[in-house]
C-alpha positions as CSV (number, residue, x, y, z in Angstrom):
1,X,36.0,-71.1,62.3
2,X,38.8,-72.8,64.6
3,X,36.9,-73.0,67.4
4,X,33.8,-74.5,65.1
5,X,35.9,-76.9,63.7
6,X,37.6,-78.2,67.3
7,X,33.8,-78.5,68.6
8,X,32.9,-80.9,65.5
9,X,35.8,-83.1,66.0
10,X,35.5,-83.1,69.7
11,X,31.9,-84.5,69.1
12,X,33.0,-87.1,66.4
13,X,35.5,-88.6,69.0
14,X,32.7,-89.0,71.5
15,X,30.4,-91.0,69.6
16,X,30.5,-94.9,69.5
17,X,30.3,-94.6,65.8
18,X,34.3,-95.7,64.6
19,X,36.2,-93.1,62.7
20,X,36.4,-94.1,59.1
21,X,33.3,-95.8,58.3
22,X,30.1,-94.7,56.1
23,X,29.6,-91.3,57.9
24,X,31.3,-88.1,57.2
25,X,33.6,-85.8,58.6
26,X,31.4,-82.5,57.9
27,X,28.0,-83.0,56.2
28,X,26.8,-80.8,53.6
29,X,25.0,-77.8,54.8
30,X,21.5,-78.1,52.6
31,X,21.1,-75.3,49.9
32,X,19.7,-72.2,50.8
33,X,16.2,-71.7,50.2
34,X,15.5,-68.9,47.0
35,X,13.9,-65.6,47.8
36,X,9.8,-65.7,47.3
37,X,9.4,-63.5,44.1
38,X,7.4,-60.8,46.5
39,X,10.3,-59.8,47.8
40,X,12.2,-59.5,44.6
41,X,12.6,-55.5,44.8
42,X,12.1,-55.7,41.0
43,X,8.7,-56.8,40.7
44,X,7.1,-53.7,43.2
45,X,9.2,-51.0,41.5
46,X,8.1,-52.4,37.8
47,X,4.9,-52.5,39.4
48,X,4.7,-49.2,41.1
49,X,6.1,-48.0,37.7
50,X,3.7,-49.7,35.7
51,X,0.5,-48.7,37.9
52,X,1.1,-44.5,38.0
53,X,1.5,-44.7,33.6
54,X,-1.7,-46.7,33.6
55,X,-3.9,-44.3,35.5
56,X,-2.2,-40.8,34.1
57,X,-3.3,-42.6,30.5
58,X,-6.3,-43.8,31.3
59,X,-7.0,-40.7,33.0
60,X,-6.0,-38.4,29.9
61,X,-7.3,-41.0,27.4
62,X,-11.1,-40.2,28.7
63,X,-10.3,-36.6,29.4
64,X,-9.3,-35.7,26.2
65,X,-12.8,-36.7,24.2
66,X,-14.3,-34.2,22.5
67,X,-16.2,-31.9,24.8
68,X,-15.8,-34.4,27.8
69,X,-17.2,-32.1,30.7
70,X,-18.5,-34.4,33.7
71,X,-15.5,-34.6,35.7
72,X,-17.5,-35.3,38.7
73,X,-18.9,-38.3,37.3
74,X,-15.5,-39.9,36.0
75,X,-14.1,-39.1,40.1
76,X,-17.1,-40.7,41.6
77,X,-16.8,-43.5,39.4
78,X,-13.3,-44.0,40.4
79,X,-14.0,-44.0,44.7
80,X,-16.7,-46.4,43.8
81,X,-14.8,-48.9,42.1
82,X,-11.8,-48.5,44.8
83,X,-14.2,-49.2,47.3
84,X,-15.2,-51.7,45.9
85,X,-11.8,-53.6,45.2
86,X,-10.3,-52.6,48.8
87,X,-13.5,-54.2,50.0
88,X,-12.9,-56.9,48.2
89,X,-9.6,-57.3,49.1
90,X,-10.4,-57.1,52.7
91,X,-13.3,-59.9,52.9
92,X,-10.3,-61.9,50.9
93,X,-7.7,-61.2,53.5
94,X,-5.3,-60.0,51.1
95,X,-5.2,-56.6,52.9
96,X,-6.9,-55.5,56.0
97,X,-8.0,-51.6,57.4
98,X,-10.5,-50.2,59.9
99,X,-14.0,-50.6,59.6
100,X,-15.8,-47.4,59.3
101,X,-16.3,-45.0,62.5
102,X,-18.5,-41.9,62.4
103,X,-16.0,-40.1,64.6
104,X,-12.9,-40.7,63.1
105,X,-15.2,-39.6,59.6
106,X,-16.0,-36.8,61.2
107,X,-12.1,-36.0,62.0
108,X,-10.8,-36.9,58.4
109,X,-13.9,-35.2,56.3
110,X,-11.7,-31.8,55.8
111,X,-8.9,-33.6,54.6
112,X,-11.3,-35.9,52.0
113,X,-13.3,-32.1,51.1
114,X,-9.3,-31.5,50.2
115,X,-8.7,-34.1,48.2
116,X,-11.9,-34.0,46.1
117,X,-10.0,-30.8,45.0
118,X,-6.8,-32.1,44.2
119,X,-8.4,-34.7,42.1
120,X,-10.7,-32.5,40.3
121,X,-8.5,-29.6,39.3
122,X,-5.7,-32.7,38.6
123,X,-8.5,-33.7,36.2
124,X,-9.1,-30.1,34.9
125,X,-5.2,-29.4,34.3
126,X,-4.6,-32.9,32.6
127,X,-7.9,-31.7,30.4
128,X,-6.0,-29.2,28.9
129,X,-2.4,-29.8,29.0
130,X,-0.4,-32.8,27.6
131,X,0.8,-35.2,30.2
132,X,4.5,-33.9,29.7
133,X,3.3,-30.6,30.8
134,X,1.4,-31.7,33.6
135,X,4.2,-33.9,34.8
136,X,6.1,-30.7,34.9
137,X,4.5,-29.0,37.0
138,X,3.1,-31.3,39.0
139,X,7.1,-30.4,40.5
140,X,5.9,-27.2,41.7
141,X,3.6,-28.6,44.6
142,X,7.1,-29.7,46.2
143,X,8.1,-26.4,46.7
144,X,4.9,-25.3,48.2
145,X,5.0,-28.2,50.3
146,X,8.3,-27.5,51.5
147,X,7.8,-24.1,52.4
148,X,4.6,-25.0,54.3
149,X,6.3,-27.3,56.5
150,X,8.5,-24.7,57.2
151,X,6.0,-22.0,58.0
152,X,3.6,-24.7,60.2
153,X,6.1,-27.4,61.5
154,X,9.1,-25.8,61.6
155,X,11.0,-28.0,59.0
156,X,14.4,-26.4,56.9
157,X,15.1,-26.0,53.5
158,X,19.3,-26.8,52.6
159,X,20.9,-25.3,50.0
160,X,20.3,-28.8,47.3
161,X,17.5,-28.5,48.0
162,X,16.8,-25.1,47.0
163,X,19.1,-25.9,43.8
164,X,16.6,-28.6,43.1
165,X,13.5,-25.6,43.4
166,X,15.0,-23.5,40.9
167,X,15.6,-26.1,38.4
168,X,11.9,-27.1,38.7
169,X,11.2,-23.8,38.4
170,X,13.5,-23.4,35.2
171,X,11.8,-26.7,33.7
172,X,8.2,-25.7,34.2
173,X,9.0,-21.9,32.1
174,X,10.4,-24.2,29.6
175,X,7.7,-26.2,29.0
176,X,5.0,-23.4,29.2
177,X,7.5,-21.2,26.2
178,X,7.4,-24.7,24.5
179,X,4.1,-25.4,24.3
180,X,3.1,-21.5,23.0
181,X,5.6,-21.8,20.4
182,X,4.4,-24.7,19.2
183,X,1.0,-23.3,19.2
184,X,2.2,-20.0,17.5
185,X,4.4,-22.3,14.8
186,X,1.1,-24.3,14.2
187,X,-1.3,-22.1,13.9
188,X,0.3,-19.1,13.3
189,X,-1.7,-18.6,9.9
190,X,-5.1,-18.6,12.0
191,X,-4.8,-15.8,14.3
192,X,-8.2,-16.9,15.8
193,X,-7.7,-20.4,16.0
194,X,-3.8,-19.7,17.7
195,X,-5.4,-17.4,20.3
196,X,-8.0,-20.4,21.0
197,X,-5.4,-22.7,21.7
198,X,-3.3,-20.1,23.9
199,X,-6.4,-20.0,25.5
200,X,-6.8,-23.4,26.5
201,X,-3.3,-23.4,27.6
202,X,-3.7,-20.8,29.7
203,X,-7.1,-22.3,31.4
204,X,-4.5,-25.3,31.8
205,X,-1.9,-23.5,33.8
206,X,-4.8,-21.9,35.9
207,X,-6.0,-25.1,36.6
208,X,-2.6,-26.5,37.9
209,X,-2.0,-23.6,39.6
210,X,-5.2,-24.4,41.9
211,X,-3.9,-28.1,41.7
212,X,-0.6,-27.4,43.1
213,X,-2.2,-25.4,46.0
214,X,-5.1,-28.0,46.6
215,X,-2.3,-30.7,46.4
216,X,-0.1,-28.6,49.2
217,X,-2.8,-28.1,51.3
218,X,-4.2,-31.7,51.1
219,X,-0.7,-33.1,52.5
220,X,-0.2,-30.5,54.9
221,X,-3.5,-31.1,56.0
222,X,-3.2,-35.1,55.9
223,X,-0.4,-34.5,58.1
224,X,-2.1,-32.7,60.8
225,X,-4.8,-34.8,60.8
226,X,-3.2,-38.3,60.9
227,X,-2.2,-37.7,64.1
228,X,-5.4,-37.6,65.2
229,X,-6.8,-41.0,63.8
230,X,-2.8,-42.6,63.7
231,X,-4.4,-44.1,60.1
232,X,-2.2,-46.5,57.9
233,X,-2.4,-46.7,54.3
234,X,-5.3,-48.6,53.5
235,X,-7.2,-46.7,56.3
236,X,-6.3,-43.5,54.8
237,X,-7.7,-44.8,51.4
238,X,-10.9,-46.4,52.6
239,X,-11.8,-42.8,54.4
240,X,-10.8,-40.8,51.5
241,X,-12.8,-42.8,48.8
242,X,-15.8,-43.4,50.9
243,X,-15.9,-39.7,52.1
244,X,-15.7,-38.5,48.7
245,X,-18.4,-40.4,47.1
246,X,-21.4,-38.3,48.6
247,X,-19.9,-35.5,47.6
248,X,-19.2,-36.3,44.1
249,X,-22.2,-37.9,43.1
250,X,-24.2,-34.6,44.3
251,X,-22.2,-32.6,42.4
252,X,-22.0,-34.5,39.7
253,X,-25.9,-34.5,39.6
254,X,-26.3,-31.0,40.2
255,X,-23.6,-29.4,38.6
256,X,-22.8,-31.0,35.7
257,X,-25.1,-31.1,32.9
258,X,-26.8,-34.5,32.4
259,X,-28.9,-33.7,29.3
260,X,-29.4,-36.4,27.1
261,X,-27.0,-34.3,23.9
262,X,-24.7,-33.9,26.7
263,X,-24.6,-37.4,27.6
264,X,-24.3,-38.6,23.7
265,X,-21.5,-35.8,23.4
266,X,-19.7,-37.7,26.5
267,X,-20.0,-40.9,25.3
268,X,-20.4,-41.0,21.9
269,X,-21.9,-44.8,21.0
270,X,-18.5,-46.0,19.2
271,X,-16.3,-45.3,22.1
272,X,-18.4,-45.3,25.4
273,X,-17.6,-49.3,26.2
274,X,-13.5,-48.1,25.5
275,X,-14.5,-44.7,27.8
276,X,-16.7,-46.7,30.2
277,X,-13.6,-49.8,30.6
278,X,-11.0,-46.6,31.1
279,X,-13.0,-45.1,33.9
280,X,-13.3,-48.0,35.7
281,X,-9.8,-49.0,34.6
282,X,-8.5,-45.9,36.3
283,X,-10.3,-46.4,39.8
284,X,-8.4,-50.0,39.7
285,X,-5.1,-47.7,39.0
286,X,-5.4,-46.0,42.1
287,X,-5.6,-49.3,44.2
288,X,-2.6,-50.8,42.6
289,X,-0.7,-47.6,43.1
290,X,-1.6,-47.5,46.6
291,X,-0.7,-51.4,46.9
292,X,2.5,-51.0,44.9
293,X,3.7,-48.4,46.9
294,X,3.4,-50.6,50.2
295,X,5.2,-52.8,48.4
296,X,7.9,-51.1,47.6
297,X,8.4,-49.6,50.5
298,X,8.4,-53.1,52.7
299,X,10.9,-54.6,50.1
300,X,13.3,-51.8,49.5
301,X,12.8,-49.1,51.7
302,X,11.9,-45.4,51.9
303,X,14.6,-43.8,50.4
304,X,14.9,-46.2,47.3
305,X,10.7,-45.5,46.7
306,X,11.6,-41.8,47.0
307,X,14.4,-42.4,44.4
308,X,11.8,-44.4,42.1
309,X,8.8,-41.7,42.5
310,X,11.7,-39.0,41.2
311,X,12.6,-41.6,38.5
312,X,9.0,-42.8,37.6
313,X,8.4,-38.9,36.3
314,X,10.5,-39.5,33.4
315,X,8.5,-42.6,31.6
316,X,5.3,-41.0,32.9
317,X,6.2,-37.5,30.8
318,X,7.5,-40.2,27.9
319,X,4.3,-41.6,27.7
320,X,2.4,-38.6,26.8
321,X,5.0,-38.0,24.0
322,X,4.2,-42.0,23.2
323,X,0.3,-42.6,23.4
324,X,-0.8,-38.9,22.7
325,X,-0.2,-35.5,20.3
326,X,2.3,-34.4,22.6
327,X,4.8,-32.2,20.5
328,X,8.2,-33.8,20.4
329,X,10.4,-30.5,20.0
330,X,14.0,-29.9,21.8
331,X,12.6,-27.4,24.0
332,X,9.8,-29.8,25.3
333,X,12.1,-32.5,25.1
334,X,15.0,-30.2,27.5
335,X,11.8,-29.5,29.8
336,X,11.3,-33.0,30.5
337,X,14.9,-33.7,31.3
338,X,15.6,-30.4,33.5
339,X,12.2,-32.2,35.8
340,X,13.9,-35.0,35.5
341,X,17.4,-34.2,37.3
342,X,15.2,-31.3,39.3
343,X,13.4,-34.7,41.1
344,X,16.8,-36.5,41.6
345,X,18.7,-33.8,43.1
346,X,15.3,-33.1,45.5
347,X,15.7,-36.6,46.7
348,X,19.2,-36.9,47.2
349,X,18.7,-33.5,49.5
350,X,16.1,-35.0,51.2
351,X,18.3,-38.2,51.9
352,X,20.9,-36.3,52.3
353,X,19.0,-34.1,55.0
354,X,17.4,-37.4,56.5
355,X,20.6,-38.8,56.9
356,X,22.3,-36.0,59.3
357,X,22.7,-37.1,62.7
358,X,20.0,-35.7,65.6
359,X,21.7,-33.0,68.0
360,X,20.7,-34.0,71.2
361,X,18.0,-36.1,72.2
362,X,14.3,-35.0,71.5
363,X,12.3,-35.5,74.0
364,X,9.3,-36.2,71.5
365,X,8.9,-38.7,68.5
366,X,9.7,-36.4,65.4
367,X,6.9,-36.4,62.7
368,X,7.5,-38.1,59.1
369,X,7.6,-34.6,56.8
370,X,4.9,-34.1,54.4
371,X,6.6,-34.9,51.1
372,X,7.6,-38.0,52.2
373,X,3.6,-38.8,53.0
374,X,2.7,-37.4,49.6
375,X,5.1,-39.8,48.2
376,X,3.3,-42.6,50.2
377,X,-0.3,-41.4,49.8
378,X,-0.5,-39.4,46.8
379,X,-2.5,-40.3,43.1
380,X,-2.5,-39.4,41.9
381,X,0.4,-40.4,39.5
């Protein structure tokens, strides 16, 4: 500051203007220009946020109709639509991603065949459980994620880390014993009608079960193959929705039943423009979400988006409790909160793990791990 202010009167003396007349000693430096809102980090958390509740409830809102059985249809509705959009978005120059390539297609169609899984048994499980629930043990895929990259990539699991696995664990028993006993408590004069809806329950942990191993083997997978293309975000997306939609649409024509009771039963004429506006509500979802998390990650950075994806759990599970006949009971209530902390505590270890210095130096670039991409790629809140 001296040495600044010795240069500024050194210059003053030089100049023919006299000392004392109508200019200054030290002009005023001009304000500083405000932040664009963009980078705000406020706006793409909210956003993020704001996105993942609004395609879990759209999701669930159509899923839970009575009878509602053409999954297929609602998934191939949803890559169409994000197709669509991205495309949109593209010509527009808002975003930008590779035009389509039969060989890199050819590479990435396992991972897309992988996907189509995780979204339909996602669909299945969110069919029959409450979005609390689901939320749950959507917790469990980390684990098998994890351990994967530690079997095929040679990653480590630290002892928080670990911690973090049991109390997901201990969250997930919880809200399966809460949700029985409410069943029992409810319809424990029926004996039928409880064992129906232990029934249903128990289709809706089967169903996750598959998720969380289609979900595991879809990242694991994804990581693998990314080498192999070096896709971004928006590439991955394009491939995976464009991929998908052969696939659905056959099954959905030749699997599904498309009778015309079937169809009424689906759509039943005083809610099929509500059901019709969700379904393509929901494709829109998984565009912002995807967008969003871009975002965040350019405006904050990769550890706070980690931090928000553990803390965006919590309002997701709240809004189950909120928009739907989710029971409210201290047991499902406890669950929640046990998932809660079990996500904060797997993210601090990871950070914590992250933030270790490197022994040595490696003589090849080392690979982002897979639960970090699913944080960056997945739906598929």
């Amino acid at each position: 500051m001296a040495d600044d202010k010795k240069r500024d009167d050194y210059a003053i003396e030089m100049t023919d203007t006299p000392r004392g007349k109508d200019q200054p000693m030290n002009s005023p430096r001009p304000p500083m220009p405000m932040p664009p809102a963009s980078n705000n980090p406020v706006f793409p958390v909210l956003s993020y946020c704001a996105s993942s509740i609004l395609m879990t409830v759209t999701n669930k809102y159509v899923l839970s109709g009575l009878g509602f059985n053409l999954n297929f249809l609602l998934l191939a509705v949803q890559s169409i639509v994000c197709v669509v959009a991205i495309q949109m978005c593209k010509s527009s120059g808002v975003i930008t991603y590779r035009d389509f390539n039969s060989d890199e297609a050819r590479k990435w169609f396992p991972v897309s065949v992988l996907l189509i899984g995780t979204i339909y048994t996602s669909t299945k499980a969110l069919q029959f459980l409450s979005i609390p629930v689901y939320t749950i043990f959507k917790n469990l895929t980390i684990i098998l994620i994890a351990y994967g990259e530690v079997l095929w990539f040679g990653g480590s699991v630290t002892g928080m880390a670990l911690f973090s696995f049991g109390l997901m664990v201990l969250s997930s028993l919880i809200a399966a014993w809460a949700d029985i006993q409410h069943v029992l408590q409810s319809y424990g004069h029926s004996e039928s009608e409880a064992s129906a809806k232990v029934s249903t329950l128990n289709a809706g942990y089967m169903w996750m079960l598959f998720n969380c191993l289609c979900s595991a083997a879809y990242v694991l997978g994804m990581r693998k193959r990314i080498k192999l293309t070096n896709f971004k975000d928006f590439d991955t997306m394009f491939y995976n929705n464009v991929l998908s939609i052969p696939i659905l649409v056959a099954a959905s024509l030749f699997v599904e039943d498309w009778s015309s009771t079937n169809i009424e039963g689906n759509f039943p004429p005083l809610q099929r423009n509500r059901i019709f506006f969700a379904m393509i509500f929901s494709g829109l979802s998984s565009v912002f979400i995807s967008y969003t998390s871009a975002w965040c990650v350019r405006v904050t950075s990769s550890t706070t988006y980690s931090m928000v994806g553990a803390l965006n759990k919590l309002p997701i599970a709240l809004s189950g409790l909120v928009f739907f006949d989710a029971p409210v009971t201290l047991p499902s209530v406890s669950a929640i909160g046990v998932g809660f902390v079990s996500g904060i505590v797997y993210t601090l270890a990871k950070v914590k793990q992250s933030s270790k210095p490197k022994v040595g130096l490696p003589t090849t670039s080392q690979p982002m791990s897979a639960s970090s991409q699913s944080a960056r790629d997945s739906f598929k809140s």
